[in-house]
mmCIF file of the N, C-alpha and C atoms, coordinates in Angstrom:
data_MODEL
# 
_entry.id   MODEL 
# 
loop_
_atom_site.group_PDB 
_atom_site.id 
_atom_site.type_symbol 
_atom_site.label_atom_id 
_atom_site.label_alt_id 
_atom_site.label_comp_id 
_atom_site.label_asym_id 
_atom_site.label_entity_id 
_atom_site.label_seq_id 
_atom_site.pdbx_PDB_ins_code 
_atom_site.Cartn_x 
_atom_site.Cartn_y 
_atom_site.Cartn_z 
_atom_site.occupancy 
_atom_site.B_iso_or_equiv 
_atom_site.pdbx_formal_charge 
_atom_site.auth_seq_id 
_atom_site.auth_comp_id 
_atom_site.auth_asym_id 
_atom_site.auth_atom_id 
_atom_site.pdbx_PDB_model_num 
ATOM 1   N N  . UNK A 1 1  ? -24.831 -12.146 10.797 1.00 0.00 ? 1  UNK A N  1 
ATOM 2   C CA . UNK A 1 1  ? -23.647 -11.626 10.155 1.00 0.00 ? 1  UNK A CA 1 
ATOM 3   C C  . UNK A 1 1  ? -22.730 -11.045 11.226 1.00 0.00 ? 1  UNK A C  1 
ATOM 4   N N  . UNK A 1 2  ? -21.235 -11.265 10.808 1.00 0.00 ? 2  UNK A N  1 
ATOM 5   C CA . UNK A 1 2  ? -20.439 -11.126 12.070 1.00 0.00 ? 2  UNK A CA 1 
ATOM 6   C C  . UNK A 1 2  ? -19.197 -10.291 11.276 1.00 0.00 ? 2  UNK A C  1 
ATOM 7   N N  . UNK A 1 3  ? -18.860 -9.260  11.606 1.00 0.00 ? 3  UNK A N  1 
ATOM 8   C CA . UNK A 1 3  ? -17.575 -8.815  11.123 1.00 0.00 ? 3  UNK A CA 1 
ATOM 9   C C  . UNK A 1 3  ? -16.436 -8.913  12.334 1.00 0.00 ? 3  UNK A C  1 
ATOM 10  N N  . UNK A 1 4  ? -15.142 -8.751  11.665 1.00 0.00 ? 4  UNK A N  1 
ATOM 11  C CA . UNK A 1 4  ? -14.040 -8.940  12.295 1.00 0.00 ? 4  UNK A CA 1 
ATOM 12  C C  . UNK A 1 4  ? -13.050 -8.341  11.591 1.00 0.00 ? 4  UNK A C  1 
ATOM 13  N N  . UNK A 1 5  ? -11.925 -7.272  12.454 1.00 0.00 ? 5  UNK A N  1 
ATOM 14  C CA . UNK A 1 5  ? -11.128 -6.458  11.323 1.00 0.00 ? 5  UNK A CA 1 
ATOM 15  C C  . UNK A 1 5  ? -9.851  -8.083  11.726 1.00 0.00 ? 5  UNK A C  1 
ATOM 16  N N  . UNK A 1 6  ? -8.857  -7.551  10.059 1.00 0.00 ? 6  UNK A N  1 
ATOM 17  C CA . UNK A 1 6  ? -8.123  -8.662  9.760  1.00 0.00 ? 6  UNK A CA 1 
ATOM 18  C C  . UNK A 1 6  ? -7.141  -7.660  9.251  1.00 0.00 ? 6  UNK A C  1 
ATOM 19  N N  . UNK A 1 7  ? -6.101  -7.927  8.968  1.00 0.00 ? 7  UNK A N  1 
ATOM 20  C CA . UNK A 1 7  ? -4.721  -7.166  8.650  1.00 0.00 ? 7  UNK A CA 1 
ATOM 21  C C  . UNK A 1 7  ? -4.222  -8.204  7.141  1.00 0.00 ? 7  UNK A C  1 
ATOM 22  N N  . UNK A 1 8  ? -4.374  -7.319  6.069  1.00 0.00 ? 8  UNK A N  1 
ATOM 23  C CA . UNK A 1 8  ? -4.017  -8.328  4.805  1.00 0.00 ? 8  UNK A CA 1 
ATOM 24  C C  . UNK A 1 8  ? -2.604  -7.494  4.011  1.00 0.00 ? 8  UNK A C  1 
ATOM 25  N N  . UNK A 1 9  ? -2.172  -8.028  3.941  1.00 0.00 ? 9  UNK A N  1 
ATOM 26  C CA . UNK A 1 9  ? -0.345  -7.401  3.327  1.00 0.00 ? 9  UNK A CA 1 
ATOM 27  C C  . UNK A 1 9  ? -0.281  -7.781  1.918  1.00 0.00 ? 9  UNK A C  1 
ATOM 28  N N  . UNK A 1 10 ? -0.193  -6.779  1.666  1.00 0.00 ? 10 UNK A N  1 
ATOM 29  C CA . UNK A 1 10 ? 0.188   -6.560  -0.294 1.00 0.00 ? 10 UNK A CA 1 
ATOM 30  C C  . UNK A 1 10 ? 1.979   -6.295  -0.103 1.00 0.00 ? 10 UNK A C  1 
ATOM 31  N N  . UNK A 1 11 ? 2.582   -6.843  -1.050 1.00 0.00 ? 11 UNK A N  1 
ATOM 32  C CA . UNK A 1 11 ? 3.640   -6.908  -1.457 1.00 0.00 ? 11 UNK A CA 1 
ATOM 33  C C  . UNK A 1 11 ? 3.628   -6.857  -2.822 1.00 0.00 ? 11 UNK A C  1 
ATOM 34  N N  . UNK A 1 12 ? 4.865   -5.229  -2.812 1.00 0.00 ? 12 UNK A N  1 
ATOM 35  C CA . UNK A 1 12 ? 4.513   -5.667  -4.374 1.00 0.00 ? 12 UNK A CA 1 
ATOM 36  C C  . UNK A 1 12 ? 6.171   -4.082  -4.292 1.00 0.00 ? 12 UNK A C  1 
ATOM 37  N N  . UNK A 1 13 ? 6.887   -5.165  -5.449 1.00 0.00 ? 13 UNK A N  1 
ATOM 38  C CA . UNK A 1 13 ? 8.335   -4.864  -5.624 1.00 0.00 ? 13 UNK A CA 1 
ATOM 39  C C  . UNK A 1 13 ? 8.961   -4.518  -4.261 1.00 0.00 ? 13 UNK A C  1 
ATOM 40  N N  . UNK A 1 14 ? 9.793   -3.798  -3.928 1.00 0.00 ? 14 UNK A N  1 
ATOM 41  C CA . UNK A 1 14 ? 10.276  -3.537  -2.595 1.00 0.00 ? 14 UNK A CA 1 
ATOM 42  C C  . UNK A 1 14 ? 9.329   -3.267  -1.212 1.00 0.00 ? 14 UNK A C  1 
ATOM 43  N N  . UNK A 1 15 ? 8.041   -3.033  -1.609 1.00 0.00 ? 15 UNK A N  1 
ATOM 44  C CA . UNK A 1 15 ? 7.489   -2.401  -0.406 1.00 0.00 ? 15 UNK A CA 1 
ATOM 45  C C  . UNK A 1 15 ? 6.407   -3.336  -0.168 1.00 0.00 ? 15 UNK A C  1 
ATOM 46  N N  . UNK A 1 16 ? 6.061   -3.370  0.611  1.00 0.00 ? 16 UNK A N  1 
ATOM 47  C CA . UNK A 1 16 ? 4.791   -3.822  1.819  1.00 0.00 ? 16 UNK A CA 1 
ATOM 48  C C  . UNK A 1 16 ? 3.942   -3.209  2.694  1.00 0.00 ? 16 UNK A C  1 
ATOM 49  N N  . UNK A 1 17 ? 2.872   -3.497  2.398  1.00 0.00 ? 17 UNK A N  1 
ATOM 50  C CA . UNK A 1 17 ? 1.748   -2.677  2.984  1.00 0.00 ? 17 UNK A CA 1 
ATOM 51  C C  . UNK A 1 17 ? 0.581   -3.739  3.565  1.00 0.00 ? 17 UNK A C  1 
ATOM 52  N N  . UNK A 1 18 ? 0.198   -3.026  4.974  1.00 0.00 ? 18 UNK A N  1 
ATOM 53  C CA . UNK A 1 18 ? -0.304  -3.444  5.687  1.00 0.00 ? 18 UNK A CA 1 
ATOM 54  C C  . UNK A 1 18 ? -1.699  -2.721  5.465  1.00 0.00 ? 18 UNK A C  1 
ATOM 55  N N  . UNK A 1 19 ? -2.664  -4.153  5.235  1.00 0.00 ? 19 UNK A N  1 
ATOM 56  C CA . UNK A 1 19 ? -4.125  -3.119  5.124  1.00 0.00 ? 19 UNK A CA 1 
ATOM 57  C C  . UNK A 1 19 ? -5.250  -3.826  5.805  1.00 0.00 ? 19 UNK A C  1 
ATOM 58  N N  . UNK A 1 20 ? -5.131  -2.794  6.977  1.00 0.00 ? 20 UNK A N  1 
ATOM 59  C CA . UNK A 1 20 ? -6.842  -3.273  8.052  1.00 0.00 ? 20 UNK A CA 1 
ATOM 60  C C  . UNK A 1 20 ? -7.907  -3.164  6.637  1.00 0.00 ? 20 UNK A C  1 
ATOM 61  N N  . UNK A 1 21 ? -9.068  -4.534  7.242  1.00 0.00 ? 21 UNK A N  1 
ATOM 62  C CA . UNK A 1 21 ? -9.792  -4.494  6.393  1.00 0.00 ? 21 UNK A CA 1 
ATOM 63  C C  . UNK A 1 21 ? -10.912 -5.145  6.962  1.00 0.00 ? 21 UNK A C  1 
ATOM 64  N N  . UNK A 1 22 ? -12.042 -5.407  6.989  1.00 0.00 ? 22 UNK A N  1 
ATOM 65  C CA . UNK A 1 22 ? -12.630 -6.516  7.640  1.00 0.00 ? 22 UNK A CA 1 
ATOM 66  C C  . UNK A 1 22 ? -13.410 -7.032  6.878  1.00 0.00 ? 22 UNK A C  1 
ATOM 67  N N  . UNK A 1 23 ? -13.578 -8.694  7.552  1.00 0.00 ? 23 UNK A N  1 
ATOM 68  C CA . UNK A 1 23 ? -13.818 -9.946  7.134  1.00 0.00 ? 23 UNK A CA 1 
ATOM 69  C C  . UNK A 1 23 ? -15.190 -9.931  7.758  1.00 0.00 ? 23 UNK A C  1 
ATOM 70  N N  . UNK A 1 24 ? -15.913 -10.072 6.616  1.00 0.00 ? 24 UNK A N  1 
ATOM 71  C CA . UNK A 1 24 ? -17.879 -10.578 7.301  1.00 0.00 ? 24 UNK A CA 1 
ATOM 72  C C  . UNK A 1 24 ? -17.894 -11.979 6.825  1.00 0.00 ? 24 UNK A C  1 
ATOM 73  N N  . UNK A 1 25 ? -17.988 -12.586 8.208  1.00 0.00 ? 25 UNK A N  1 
ATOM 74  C CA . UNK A 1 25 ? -18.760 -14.234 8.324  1.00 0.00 ? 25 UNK A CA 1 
ATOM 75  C C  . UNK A 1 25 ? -20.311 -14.173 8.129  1.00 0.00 ? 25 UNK A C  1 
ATOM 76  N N  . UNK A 1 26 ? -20.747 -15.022 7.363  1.00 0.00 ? 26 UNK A N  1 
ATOM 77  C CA . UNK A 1 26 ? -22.135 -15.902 7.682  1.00 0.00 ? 26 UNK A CA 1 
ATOM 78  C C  . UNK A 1 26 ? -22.558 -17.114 7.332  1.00 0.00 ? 26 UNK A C  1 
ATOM 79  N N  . UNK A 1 27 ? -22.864 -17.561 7.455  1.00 0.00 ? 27 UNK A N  1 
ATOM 80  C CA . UNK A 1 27 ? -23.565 -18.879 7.326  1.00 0.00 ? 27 UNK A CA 1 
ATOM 81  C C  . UNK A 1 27 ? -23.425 -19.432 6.278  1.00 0.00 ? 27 UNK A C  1 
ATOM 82  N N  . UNK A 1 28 ? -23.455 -18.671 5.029  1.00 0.00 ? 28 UNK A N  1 
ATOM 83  C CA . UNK A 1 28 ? -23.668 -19.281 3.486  1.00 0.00 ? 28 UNK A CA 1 
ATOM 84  C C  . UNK A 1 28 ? -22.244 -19.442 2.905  1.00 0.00 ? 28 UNK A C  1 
ATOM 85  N N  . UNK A 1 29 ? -21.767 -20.301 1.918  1.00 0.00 ? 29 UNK A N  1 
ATOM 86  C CA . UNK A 1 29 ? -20.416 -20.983 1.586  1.00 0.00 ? 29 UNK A CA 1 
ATOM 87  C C  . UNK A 1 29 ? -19.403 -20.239 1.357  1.00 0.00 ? 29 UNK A C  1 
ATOM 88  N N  . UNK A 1 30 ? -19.713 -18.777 1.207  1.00 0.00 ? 30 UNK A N  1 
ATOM 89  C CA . UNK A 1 30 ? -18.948 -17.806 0.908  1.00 0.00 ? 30 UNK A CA 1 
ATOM 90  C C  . UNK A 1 30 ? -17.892 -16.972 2.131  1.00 0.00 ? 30 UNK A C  1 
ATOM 91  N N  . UNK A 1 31 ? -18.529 -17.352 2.922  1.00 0.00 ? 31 UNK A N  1 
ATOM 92  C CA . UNK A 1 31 ? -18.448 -16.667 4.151  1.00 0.00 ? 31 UNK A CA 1 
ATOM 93  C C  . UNK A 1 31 ? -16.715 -17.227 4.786  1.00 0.00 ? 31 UNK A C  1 
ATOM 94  N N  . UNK A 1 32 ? -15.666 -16.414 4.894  1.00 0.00 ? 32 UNK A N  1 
ATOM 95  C CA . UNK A 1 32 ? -15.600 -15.438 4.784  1.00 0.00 ? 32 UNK A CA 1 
ATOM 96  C C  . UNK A 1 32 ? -15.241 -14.602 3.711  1.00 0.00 ? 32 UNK A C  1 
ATOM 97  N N  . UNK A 1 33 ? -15.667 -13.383 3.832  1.00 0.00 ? 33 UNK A N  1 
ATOM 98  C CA . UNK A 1 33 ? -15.819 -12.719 2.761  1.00 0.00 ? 33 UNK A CA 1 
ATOM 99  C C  . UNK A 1 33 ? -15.561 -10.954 3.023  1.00 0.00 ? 33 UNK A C  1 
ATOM 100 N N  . UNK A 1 34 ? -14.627 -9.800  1.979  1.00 0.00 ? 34 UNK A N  1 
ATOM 101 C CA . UNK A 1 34 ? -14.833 -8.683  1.975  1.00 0.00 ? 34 UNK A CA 1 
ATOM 102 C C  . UNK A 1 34 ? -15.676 -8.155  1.799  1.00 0.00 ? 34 UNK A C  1 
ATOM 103 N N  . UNK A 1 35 ? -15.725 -6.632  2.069  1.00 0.00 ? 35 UNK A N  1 
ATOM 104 C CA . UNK A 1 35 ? -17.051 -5.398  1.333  1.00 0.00 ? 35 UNK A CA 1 
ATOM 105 C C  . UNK A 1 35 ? -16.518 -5.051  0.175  1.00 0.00 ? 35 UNK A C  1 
ATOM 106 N N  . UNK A 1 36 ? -17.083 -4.621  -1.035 1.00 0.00 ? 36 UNK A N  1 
ATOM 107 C CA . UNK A 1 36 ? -16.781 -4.001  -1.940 1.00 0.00 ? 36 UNK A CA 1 
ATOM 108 C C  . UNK A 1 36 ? -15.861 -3.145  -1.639 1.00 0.00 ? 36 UNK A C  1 
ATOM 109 N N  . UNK A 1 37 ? -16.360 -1.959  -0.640 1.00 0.00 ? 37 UNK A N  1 
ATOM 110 C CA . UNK A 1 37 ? -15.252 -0.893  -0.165 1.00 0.00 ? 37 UNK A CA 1 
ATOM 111 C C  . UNK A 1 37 ? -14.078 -1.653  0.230  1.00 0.00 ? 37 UNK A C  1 
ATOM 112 N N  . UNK A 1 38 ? -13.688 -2.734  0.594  1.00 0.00 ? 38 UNK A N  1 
ATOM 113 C CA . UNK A 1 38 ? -12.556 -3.089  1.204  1.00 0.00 ? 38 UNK A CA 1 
ATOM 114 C C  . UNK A 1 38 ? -11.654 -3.682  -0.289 1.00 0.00 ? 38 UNK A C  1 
ATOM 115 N N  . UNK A 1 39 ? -12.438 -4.289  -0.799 1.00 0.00 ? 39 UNK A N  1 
ATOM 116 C CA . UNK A 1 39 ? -11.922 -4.906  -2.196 1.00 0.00 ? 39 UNK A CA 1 
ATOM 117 C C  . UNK A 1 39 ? -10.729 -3.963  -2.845 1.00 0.00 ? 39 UNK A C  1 
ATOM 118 N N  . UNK A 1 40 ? -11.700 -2.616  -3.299 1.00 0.00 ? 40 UNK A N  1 
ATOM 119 C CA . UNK A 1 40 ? -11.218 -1.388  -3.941 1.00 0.00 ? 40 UNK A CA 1 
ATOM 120 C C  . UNK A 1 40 ? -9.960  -1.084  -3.072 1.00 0.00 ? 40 UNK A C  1 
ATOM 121 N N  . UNK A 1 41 ? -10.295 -0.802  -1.934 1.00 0.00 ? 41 UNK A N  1 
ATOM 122 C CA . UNK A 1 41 ? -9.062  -0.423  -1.071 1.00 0.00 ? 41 UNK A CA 1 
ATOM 123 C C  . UNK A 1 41 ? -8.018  -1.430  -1.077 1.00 0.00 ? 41 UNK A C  1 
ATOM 124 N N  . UNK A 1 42 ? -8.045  -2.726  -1.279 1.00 0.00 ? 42 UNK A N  1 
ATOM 125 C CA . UNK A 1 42 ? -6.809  -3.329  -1.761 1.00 0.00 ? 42 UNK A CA 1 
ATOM 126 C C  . UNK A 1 42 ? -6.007  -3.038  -2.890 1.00 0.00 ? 42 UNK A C  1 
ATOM 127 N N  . UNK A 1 43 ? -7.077  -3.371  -3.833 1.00 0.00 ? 43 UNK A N  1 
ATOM 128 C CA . UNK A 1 43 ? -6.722  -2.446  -5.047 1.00 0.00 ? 43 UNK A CA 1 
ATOM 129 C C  . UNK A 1 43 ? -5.866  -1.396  -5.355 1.00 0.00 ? 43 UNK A C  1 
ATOM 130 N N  . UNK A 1 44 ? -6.530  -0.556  -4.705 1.00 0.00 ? 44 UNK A N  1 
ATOM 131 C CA . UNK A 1 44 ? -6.094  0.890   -4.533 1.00 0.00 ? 44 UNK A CA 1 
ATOM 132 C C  . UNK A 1 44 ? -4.759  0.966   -4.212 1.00 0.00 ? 44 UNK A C  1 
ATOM 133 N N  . UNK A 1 45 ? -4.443  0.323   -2.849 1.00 0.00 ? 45 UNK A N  1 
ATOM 134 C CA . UNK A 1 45 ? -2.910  0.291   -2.242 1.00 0.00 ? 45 UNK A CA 1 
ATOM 135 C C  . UNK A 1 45 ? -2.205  -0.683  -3.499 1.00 0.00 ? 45 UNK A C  1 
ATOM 136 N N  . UNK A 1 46 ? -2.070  -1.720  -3.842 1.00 0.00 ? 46 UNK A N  1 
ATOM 137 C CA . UNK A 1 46 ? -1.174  -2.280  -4.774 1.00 0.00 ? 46 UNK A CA 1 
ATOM 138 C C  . UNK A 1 46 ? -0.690  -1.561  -5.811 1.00 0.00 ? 46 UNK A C  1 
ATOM 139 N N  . UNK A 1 47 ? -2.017  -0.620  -6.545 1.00 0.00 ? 47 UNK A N  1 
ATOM 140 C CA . UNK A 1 47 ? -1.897  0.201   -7.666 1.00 0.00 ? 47 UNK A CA 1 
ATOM 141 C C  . UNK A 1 47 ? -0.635  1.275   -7.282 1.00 0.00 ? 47 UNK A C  1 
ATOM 142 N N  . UNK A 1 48 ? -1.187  1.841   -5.984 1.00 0.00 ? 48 UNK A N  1 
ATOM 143 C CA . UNK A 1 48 ? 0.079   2.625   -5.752 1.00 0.00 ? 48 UNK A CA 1 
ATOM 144 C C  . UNK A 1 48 ? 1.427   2.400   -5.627 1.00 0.00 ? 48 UNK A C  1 
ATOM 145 N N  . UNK A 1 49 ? 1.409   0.953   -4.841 1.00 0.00 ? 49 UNK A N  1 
ATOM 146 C CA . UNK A 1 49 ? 2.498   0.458   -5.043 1.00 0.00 ? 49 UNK A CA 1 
ATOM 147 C C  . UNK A 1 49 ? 3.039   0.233   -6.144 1.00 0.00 ? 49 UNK A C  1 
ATOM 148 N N  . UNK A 1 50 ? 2.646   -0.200  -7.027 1.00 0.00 ? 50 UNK A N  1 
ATOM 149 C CA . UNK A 1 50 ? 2.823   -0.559  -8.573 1.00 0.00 ? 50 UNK A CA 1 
ATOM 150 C C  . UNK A 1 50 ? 3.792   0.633   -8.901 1.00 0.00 ? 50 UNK A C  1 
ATOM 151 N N  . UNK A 1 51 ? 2.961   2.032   -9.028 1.00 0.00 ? 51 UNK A N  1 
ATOM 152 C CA . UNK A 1 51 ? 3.085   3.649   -9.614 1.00 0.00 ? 51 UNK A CA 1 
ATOM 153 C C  . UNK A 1 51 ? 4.400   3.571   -8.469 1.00 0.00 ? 51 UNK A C  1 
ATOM 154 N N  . UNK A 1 52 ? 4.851   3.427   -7.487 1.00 0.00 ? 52 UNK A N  1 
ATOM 155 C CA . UNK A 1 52 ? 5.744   4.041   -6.259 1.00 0.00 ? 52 UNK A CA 1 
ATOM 156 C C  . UNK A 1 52 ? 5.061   5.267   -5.901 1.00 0.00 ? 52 UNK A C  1 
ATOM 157 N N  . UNK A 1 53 ? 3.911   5.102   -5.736 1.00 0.00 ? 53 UNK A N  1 
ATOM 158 C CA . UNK A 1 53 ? 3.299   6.889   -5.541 1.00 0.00 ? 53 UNK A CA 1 
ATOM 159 C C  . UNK A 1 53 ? 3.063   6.265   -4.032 1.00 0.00 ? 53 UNK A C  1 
ATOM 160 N N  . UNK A 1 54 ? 3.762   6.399   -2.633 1.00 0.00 ? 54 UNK A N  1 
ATOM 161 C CA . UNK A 1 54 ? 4.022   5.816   -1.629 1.00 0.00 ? 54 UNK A CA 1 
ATOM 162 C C  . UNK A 1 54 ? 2.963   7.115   -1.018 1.00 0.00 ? 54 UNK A C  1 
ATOM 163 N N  . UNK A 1 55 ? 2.563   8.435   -1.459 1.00 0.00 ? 55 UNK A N  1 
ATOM 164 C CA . UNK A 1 55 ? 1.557   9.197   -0.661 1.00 0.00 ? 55 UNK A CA 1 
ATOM 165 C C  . UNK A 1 55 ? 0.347   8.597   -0.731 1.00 0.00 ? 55 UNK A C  1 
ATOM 166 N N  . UNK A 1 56 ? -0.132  7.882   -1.805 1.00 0.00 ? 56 UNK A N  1 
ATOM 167 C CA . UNK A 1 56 ? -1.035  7.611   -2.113 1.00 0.00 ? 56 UNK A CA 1 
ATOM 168 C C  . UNK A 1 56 ? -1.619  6.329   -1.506 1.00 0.00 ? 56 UNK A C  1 
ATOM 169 N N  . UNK A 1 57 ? -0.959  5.219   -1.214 1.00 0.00 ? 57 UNK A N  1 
ATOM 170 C CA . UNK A 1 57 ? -0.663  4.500   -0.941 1.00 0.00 ? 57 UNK A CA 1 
ATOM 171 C C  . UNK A 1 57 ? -0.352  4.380   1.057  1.00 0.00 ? 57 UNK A C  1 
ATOM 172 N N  . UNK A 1 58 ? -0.142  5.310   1.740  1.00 0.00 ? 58 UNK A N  1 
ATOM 173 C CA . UNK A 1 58 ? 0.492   5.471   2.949  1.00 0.00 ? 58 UNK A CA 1 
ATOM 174 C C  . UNK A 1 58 ? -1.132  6.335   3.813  1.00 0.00 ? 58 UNK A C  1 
ATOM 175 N N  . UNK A 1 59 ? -1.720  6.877   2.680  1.00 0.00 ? 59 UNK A N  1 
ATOM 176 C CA . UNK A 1 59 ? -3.418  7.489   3.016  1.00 0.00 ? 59 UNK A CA 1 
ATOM 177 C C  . UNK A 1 59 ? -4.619  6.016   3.103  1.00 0.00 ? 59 UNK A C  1 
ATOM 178 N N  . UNK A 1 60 ? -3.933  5.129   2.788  1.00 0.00 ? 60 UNK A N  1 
ATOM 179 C CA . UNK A 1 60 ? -5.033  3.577   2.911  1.00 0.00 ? 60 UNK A CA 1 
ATOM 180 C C  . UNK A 1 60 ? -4.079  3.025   3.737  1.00 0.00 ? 60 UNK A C  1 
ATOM 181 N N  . UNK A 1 61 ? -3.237  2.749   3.927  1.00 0.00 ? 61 UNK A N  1 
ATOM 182 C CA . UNK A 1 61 ? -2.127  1.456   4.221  1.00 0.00 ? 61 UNK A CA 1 
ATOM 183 C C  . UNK A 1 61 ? -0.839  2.005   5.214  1.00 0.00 ? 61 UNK A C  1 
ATOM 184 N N  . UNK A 1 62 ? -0.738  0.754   6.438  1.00 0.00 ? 62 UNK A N  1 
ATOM 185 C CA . UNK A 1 62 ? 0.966   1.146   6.332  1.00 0.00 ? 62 UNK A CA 1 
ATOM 186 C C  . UNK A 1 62 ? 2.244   0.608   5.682  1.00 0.00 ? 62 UNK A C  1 
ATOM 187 N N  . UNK A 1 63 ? 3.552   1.179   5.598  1.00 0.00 ? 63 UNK A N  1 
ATOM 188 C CA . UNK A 1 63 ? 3.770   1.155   3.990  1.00 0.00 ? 63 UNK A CA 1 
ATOM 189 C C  . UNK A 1 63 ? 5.122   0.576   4.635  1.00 0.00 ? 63 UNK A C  1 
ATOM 190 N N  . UNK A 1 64 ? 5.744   -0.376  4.336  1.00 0.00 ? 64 UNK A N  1 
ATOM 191 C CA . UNK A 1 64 ? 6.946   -0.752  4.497  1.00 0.00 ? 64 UNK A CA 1 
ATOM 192 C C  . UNK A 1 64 ? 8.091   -0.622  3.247  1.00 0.00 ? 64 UNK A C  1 
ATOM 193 N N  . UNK A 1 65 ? 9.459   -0.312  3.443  1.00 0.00 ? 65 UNK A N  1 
ATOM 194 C CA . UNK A 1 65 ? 10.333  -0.817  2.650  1.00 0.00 ? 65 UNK A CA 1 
ATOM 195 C C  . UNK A 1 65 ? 11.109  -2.043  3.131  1.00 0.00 ? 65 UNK A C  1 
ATOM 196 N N  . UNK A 1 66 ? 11.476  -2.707  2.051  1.00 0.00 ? 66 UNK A N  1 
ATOM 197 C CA . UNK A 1 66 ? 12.144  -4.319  2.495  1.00 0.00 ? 66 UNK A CA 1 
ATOM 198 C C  . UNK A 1 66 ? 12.985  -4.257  1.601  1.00 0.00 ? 66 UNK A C  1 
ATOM 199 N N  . UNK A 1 67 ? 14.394  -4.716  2.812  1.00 0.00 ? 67 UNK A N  1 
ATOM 200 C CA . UNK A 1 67 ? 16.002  -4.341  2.385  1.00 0.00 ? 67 UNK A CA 1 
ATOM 201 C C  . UNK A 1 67 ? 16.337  -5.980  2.710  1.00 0.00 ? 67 UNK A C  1 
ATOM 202 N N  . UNK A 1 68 ? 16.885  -6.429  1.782  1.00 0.00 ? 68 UNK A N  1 
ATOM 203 C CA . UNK A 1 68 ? 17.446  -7.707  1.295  1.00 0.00 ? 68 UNK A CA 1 
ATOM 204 C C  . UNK A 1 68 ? 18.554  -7.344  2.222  1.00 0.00 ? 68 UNK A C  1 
ATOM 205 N N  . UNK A 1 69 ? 19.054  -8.749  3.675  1.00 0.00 ? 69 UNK A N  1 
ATOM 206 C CA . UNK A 1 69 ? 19.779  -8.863  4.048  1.00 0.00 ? 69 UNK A CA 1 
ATOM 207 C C  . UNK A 1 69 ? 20.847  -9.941  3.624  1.00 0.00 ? 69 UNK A C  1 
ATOM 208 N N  . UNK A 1 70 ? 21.783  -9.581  3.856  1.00 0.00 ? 70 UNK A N  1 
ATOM 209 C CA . UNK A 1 70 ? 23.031  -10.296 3.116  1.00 0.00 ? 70 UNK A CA 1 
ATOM 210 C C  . UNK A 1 70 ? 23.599  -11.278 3.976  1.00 0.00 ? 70 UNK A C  1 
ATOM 211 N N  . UNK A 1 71 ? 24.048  -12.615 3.316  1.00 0.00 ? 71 UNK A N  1 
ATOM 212 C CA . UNK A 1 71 ? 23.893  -13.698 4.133  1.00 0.00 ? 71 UNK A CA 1 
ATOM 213 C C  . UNK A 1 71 ? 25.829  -13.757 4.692  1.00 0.00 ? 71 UNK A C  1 
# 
């Protein structure tokens, strides 16, 4: 079994969040694959995003706002 941290981005309405997480390889078809704890912690950050509760959300994740540039 081999872990490796990976950077996975939730988007969700204006904001973006960046969430270290790591990826365990092995051998069997599943592989690669999260921890439970990492699962939740995705979770977790979207939910906040969802709520705009950006404290909540900024304690798991880093937290972007995204401003529509005009063409």
């Amino acid at each position: 079994m081999k872990k490796k941290t990976h950077t996975k981005l939730i988007r969700e309405g204006r904001y973006i969040a960046e969430v270290d997480v790591e990826l365990i390889e092995t051998a069997d078809d599943w592989s690669p694959y999260l921890s439970v704890e990492d699962s939740h912690k995705l979770d977790d950050v979207r939910n906040a995003l969802k709520q705009r509760d950006l404290r909540a959300a900024l304690r798991l994740a880093r937290v972007y706002s995204l401003t529509p540039v005009a063409a």
